[in-house]
N, C-alpha and C positions, 0 to 999 in steps of 0.2 A: 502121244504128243498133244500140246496143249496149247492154243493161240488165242488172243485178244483181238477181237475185232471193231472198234473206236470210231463209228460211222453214224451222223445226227441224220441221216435219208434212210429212211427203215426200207424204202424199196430196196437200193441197192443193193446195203446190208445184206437183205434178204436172199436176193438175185446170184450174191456174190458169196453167199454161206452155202445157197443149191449147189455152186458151181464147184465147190471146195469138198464139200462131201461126196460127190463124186467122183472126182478123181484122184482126192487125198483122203480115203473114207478113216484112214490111220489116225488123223486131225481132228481134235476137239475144240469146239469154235465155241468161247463165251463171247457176248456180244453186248458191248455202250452205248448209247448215243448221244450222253455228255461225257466231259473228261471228270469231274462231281463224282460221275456213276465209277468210270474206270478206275479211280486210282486207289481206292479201297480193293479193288480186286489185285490191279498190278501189286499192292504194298502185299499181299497173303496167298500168292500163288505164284507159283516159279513158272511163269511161263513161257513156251522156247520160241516164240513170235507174236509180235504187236503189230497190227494193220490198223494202218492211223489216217482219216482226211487229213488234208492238211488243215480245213474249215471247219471248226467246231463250234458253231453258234458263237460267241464272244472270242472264243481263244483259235490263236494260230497256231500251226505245227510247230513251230518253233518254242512256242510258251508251254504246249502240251509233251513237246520230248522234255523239256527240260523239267518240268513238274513229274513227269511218271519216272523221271532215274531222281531225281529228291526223293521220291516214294519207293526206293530202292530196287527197280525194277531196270535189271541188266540184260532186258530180253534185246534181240535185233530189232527195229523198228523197218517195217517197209512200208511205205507212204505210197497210199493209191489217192490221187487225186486228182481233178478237172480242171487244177491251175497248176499248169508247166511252164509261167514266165522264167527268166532266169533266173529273177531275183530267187524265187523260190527256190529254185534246184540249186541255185548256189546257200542258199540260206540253209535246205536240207543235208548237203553233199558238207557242211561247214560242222553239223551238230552229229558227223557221223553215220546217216541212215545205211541200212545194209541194202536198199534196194528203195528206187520209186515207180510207179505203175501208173500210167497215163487212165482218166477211166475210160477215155476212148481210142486207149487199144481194144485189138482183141483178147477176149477170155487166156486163150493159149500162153499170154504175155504174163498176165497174175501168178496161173499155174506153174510155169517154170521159172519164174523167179520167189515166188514160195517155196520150192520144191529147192530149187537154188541155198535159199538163205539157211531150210532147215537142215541143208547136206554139209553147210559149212563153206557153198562154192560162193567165191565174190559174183558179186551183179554188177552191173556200168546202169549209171544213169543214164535217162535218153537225152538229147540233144536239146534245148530250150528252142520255145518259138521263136522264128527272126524277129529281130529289134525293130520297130518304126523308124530309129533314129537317122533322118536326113531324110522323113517325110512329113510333111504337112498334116498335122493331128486333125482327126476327122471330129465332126462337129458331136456331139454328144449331146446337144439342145434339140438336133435334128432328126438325131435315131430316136431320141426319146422325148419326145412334145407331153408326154404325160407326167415326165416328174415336173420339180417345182426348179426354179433355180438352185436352193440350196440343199434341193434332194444329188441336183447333177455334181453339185461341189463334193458331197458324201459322194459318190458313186467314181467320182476320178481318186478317190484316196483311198478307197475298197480295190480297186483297181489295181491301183499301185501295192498293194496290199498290208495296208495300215489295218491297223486295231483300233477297235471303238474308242480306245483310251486316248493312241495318236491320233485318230478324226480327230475327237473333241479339242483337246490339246490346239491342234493347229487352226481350226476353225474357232476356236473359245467359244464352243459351246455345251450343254452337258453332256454326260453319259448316255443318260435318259433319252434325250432329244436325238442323239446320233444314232441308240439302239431303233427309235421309233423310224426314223428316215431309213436305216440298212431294212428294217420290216417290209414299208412300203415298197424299196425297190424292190424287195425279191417277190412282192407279189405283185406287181406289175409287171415283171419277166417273166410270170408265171412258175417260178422256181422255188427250190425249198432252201439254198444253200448259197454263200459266198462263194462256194467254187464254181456252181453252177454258172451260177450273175458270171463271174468273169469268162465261163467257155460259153456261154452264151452273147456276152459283148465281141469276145472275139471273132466268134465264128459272124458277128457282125460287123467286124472288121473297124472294133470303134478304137481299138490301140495295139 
C-alpha cells in the first residue's frame, strides 16, 4: 500500500510518518510539503491514501482536493489538521473527504481512521468547535499588542479562513503585501502554519 502525505511542518510530517510505520509497517509514505511538489506525484502514482493539512502555505484544503482530482488522483483524502472550525469541517465533509483527524487528538485516532479508510470502513467527522455566536468577540488588539492594526485585520480573515487571494480582495490590497503580514504573524505566534495561528488563537480563546 501506498500513501501521500501533503504536510508544509516537516516536524509533524515527520512525528506522524514514525507513527504510521509502526503500526502500518504495510504502508509506504511519500511525503510534500507544497501542493507544487504533490501533484506531479498524485498525477503518476495510483495511490490508495492522501493525508492532507488542510493549510498549505498559500492554498486551502479545499483548492488542494480540488487541484489533486484535476490531476487525476481518485485516492480517499483524510485531512489531519489544527483547524476544526465548522466552516472547515463543513467545507471538507462538502468536497467528500473519507476521514478528518484533529492534530490534537491522540495518535490512536490517525491510526484507526487510516486503517479505517484503507479497509474501505466509512469514518464520522468529529464534532466542530462551539460557535462564539451570541458572545461578545474578544479583543484581538489585546491578545496581540505586537501586530500592527492592519496585521490584526489579515489575522481576523486568516481566522475566518480566507485565502491570500480573499485577504487581499477584501482588504484591496496585494498578494504580496498579504503574504508578507500572514509571515509576520506566524512568526510572532511562534508558529510555522495557518493551522497552527488558528489552534493557537483559539486555544487563546480569541474566537
Amino acid at each position: 500500500m501506498r500513501a501521500l502525505w501533503i504536510e508544509d511542518h516537516q516536524l509533524i510530517a515527520d512525528s506522524l510518518e514514525l507513527l504510521l510505520q509502526l503500526v502500518l509497517p504495510e504502508l509506504s509514505l511519500d511525503k510534500a510539503q507544497r501542493l507544487e511538489q504533490a501533484l506531479p506525484l498524485a498525477a503518476s502514482i495510483p495511490y490508495e491514501l492522501i493525508l492532507l493539512d488542510w493549510w498549505l502555505h498559500d492554498e486551502e484544503g479545499g483548492q488542494a482536493i480540488e487541484a489533486l482530482r484535476k490531476a487525476g488522483c481518485n485516492a480517499p483524502v483524510v485531512v489531519v489538521s489544527g483547524d476544526e472550525r465548522e466552516p472547515v469541517l463543513r467545507r471538507a465533509q462538502q468536497l467528500g473527504v473519507a476521514g478528518f483527524v484533529r492534530k490534537s487528538a491522540p495518535p490512536q485516532e490517525l491510526v484507526d481512521t487510516v486503517r479505517a479508510v484503507l479497509e474501505g470502513r466509512q469514518t464520522t467527522l468529529p464534532p466542530p468547535r462551539p460557535s462564539r455566536a451570541g458572545l461578545p468577540p474578544l479583543d484581538l488588539d489585546a491578545l496581540y499588542p505586537q501586530l500592527t492594526p492592519r496585521q490584526h485585520e489579515v489575522f481576523r480573515l486568516l481566522l475566518r479562513g480566507a485565502a491570500d487571494k480573499q485577504i487581499a480582495r477584501e482588504l484591496g490590497i496585494g498578494d504580496s503585501t498579504v503574504k508578507t503580514h500572514v509571515r509576520v504573524i506566524l512568526q510572532s505566534l511562534g508558529v510555522q502554519s495557518r493551522g497552527e495561528a488558528a489552534h493557537k488563537a483559539r486555544e487563546a480563546g480569541s474566537w
